[in-house]
C-alpha positions as CSV (number, residue, x, y, z in Angstrom):
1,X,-35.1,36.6,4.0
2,X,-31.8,35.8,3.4
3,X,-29.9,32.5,5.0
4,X,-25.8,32.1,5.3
5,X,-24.3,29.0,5.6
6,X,-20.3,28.7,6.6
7,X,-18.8,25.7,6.1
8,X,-15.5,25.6,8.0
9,X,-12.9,23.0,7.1
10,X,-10.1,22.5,9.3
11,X,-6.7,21.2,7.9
12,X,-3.6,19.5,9.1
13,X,-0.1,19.9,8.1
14,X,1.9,16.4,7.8
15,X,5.4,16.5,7.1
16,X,6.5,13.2,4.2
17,X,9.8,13.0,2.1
18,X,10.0,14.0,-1.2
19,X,10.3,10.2,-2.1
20,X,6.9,9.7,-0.9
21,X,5.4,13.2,-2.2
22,X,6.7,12.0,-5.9
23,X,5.1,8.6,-5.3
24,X,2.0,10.0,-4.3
25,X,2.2,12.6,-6.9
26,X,2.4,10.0,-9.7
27,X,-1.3,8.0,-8.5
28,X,-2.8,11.4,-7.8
29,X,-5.4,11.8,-10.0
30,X,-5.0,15.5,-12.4
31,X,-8.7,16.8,-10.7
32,X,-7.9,14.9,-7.1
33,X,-6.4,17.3,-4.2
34,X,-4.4,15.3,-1.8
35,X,-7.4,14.9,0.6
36,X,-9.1,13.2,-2.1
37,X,-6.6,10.8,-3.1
38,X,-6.0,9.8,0.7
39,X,-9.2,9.2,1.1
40,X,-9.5,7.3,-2.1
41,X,-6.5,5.0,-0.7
42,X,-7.9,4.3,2.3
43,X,-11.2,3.3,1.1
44,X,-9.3,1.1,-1.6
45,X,-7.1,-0.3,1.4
46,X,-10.3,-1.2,4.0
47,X,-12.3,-2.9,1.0
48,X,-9.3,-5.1,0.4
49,X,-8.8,-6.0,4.1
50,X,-12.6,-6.9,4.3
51,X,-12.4,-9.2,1.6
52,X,-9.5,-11.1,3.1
53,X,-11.0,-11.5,6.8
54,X,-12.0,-15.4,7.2
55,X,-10.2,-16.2,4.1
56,X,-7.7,-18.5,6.5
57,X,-9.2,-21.6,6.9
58,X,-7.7,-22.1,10.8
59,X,-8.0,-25.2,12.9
60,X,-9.3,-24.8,16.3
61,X,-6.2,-25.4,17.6
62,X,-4.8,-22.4,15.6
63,X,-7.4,-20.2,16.4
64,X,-6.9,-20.6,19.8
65,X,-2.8,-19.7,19.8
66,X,-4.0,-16.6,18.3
67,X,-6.2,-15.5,20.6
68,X,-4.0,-16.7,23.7
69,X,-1.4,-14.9,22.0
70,X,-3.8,-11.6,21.7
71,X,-4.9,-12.1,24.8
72,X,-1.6,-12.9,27.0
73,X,0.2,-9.2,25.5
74,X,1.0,-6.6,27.7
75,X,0.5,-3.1,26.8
């Protein structure tokens, strides 16, 4: 009995400047595709805005502009 498994992967194409293709070029890792270093980025990125949320010590009074202000916007 012999089983196949396909594993499709679908890509995207994303246009970026050369500036930013050389700047990502120089934190890519030599074994990383570009995939992987996205990922890698992103996951460095979220970790860095978890660690920061209630790090600001607000007063009520702040708080409260800020969520007026969130939810007062149009759009």
């Amino acid at each position: 009995m012999c089983m196949y498994m396909c594993i499709h992967m679908t890509s995207k194409n994303i246009s970026i400047t050369e500036d930013v293709y050389n700047k990502l070029l120089k934190i890519k890792r030599n074994n990383e595709s570009f995939s992987e270093l996205f990922l890698r980025l992103l996951k460095i990125q979220k970790n860095t805005l978890e660690k920061s949320f209630g790090a600001w010590d607000l007063s009520e009074e702040e708080e409260k502009e800020i969520w007026v202000g969130i939810s007062t916007r149009n759009g």
